[in-house]
C-alpha positions in Angstrom: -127.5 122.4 40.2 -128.7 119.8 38.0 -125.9 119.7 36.0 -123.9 119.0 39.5 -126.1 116.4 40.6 -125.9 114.7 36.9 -121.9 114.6 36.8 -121.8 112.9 40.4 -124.4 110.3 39.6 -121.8 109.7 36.7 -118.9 109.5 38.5 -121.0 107.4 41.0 -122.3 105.1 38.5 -118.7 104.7 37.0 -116.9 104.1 40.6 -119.9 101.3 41.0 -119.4 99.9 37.5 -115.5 99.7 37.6 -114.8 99.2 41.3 -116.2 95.5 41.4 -114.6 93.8 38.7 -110.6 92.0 40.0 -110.4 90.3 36.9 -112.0 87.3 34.9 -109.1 85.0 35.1 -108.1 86.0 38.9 -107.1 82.8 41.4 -106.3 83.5 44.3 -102.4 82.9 45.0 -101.1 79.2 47.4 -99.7 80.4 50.1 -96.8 78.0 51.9 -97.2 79.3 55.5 -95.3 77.9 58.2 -97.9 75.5 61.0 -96.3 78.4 63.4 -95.1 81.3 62.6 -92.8 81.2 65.7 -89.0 80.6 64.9 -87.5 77.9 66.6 -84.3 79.7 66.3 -81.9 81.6 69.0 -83.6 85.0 69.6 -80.4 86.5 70.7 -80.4 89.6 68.3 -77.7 92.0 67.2 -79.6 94.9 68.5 -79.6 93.2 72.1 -75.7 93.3 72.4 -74.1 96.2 74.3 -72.2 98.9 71.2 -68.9 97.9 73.4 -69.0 94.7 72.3 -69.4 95.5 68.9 -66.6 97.7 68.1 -63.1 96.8 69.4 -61.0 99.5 68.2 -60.1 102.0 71.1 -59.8 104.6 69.2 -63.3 104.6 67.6 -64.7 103.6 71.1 -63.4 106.4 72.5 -65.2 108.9 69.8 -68.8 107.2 70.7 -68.4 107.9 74.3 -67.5 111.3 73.6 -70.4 111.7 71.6 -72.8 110.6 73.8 -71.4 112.1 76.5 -71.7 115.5 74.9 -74.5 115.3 72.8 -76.7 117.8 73.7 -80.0 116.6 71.8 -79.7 112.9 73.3 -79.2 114.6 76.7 -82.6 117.2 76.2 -84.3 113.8 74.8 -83.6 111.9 78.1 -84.6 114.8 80.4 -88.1 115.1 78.7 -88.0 111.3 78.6 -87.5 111.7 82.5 -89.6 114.7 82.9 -92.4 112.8 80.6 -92.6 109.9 83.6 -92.9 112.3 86.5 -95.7 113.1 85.0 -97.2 110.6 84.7 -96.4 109.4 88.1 -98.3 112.9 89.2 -101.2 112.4 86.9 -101.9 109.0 88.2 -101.4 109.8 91.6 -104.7 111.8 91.1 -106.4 108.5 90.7 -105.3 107.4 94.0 -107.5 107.7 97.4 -106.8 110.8 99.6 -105.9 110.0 103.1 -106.0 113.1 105.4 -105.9 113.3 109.2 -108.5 115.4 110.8 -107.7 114.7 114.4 -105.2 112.7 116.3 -106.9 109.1 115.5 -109.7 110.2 112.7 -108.9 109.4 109.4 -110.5 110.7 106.7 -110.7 108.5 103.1 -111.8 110.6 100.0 -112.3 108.6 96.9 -111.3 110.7 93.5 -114.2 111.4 91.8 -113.3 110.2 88.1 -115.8 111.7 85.2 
């Protein structure tokens, strides 16, 4: 047990000794930043345009659409993505106030109850 206790107080001792030092001679590096690092440039980018617009061989057009068309994976992915939002619609809808009518003109408000 002692000996334990005496080989982390080294390796303790060493981390504390050697952790601290950067370097004698270390200055920190000038930096040329930009006043704003917003680009004053068009922010139209290449992964904005439409594939069609891209490619302009028929032929190779063609291929993509049969792809996704039939791609099986991309069509599970967007039924989960679909499935995903439903519910969440549902599980926020329990959020919402529940309006029930007890007789012809009595309305009844209950609040969720949120713990």
């Amino acid at each position: 047990m002692k000996r334990k206790k005496l080989y982390i107080a080294i390796l303790l001792l060493a981390g504390v000794l050697t952790s601290c030092k950067v370097g004698k001679s270390y200055v920190r590096p000038d930096l040329h930043l930009p006043d704003s690092l917003e680009r004053s440039q068009d922010s139209v980018s290449f992964g904005d345009q439409d594939w069609r617009d891209i490619y302009a061989d028929a032929t190779l057009r063609s291929l993509i659409e049969r792809a996704l068309d039939h791609n099986k994976d991309m069509l599970i992915a967007a039924a989960r993505v679909k499935e995903m939002a439903a519910q969440k619609r549902i599980s926020t809808a329990a959020l919402l106030p529940i309006v029930e009518i007890i007789d012809n003109n009595v309305f009844c408000i209950i609040a969720p109850v949120i713990s």
